[in-house]
C-alpha positions as a printed NumPy array, in Angstrom:
array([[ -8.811, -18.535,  -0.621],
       [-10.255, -15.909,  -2.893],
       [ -9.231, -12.638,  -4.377],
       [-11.707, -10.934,  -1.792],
       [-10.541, -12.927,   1.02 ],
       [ -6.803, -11.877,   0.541],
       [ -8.275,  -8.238,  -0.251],
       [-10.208,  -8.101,   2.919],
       [ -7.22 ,  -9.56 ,   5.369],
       [ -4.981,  -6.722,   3.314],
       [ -8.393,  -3.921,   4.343],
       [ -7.427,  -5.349,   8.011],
       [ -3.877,  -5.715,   7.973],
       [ -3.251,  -2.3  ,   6.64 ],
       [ -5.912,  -0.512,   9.111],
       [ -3.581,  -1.87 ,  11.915],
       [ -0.816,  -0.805,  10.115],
       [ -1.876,   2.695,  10.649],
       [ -2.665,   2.619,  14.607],
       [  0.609,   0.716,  14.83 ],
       [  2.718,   2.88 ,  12.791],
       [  1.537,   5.927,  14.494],
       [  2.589,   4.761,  18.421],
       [  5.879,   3.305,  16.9  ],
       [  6.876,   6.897,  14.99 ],
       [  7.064,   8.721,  18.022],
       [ 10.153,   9.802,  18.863],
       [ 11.849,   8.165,  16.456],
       [ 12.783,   9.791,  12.468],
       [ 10.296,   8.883,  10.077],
       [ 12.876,   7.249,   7.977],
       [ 14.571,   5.066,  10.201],
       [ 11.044,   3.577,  11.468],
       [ 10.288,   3.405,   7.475],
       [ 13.494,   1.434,   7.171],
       [ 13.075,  -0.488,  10.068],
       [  9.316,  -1.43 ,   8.984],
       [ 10.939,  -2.426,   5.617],
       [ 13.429,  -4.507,   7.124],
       [ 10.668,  -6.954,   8.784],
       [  8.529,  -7.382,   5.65 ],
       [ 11.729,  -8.023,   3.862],
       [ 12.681, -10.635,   6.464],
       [  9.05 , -12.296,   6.223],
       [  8.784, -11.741,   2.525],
       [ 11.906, -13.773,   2.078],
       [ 10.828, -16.099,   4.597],
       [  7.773, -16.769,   2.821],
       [  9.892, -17.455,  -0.436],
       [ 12.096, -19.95 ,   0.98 ],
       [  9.308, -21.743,   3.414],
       [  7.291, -22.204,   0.345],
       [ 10.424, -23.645,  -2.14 ],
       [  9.648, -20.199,  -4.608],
       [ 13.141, -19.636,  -4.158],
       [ 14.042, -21.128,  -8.113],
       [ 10.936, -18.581,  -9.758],
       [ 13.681, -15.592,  -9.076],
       [ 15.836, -16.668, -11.837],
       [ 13.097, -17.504, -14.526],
       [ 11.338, -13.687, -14.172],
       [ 11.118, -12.305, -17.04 ],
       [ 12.63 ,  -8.818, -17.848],
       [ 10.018,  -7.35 , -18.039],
       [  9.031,  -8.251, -14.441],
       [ 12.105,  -7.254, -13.414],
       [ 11.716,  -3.671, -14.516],
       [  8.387,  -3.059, -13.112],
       [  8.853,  -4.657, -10.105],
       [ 11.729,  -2.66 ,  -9.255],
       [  9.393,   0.193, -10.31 ],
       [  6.493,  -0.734,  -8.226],
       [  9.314,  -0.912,  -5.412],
       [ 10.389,   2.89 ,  -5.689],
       [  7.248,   3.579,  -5.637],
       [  6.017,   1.287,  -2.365],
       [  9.418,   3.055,  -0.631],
       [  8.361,   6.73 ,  -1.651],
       [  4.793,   6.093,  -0.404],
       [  5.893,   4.284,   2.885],
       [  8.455,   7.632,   3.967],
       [  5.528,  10.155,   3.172],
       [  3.197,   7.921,   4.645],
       [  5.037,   7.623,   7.91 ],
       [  5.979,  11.173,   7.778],
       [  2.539,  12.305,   7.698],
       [  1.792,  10.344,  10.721],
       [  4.49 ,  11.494,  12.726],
       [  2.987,  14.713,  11.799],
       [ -0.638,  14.478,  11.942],
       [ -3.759,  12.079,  13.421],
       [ -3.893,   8.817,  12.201],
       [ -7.499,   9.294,  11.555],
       [ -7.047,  12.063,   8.909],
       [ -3.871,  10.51 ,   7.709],
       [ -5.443,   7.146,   6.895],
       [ -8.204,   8.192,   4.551],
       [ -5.923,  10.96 ,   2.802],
       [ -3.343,   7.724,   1.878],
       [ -6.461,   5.415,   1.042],
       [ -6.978,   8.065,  -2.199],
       [ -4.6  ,   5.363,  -3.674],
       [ -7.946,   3.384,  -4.219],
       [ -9.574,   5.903,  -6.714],
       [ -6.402,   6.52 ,  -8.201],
       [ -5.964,   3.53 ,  -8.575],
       [ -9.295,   2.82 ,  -9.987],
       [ -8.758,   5.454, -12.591],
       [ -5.11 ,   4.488, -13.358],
       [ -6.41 ,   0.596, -14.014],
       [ -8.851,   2.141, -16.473],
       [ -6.695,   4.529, -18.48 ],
       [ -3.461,   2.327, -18.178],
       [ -4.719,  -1.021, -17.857],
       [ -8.309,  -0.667, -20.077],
       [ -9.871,  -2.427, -16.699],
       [-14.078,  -1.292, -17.432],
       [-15.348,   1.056, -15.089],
       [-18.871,   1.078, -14.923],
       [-21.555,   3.47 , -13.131],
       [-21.385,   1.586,  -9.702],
       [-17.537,   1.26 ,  -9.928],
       [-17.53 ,   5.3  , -10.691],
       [-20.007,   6.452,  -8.291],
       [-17.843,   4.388,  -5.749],
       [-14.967,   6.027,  -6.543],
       [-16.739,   9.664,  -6.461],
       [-18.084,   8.595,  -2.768],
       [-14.521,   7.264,  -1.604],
       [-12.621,  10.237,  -2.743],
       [-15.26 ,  12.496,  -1.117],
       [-15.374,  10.923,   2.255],
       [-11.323,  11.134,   2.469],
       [-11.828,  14.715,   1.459],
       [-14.382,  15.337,   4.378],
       [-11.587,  14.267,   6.617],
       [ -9.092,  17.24 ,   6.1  ],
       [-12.188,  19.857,   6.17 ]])
């Protein structure tokens, strides 16, 4: 399977995330569904590891790995609790597009971090993505 392939099931995945999320927060605190979300993907992440005999790659990650792993962690946790907060307190359909500015930023943040090109298409995209989740909270 492809890059794209794996990038559109993730599209998918994550817009069902969003209707699913929302009927499952109600009535509950944001941070115990958060945890309780967490605490499935870690049980089918380490599934996943173990079905698949990754298990021995854990102890030969490099340090540096390490480190920004447990970074990009933090940060998945701190964007999963404001992310179901903000559905428990407003419409999935605004929510949504508001959370998907992650793709612009992260657009930019490839460039300037990573030195990924960013060409006119790739630019005017962004410009058109950030504008349409902006429409929604008008």
């Amino acid at each position: 399977m492809t890059w794209l392939l794996f990038a559109l099931a993730s599209a998918v995945t994550a817009a069902a995330t969003a209707i699913l999320a929302k009927v499952g927060v109600e009535g509950v605190p944001s941070t115990v569904a958060t945890a309780f979300r967490t605490t499935v993907v870690l049980i089918i992440a380490w599934g996943l590891v173990l079905a698949l005999g990754e298990r021995q790659a854990l102890m030969s990650m490099p340090r540096r790995s390490w480190i920004f792993l447990s970074l990009s962690g933090i940060a998945t946790g701190l964007s999963w609790l404001a992310y179901f907060r903000a559905l428990q307190l407003g419409p999935a359909s605004r929510v949504a597009p508001i959370d998907k500015l992650s793709l612009p930023l992260t657009i930019v943040l490839a460039a300037v971090v990573l030195g990924e090109p960013v060409g006119w298409k790739v630019a005017a995209g962004v410009a058109m993505m950030t504008a349409g989740a902006l429409l929604t909270i008008l």
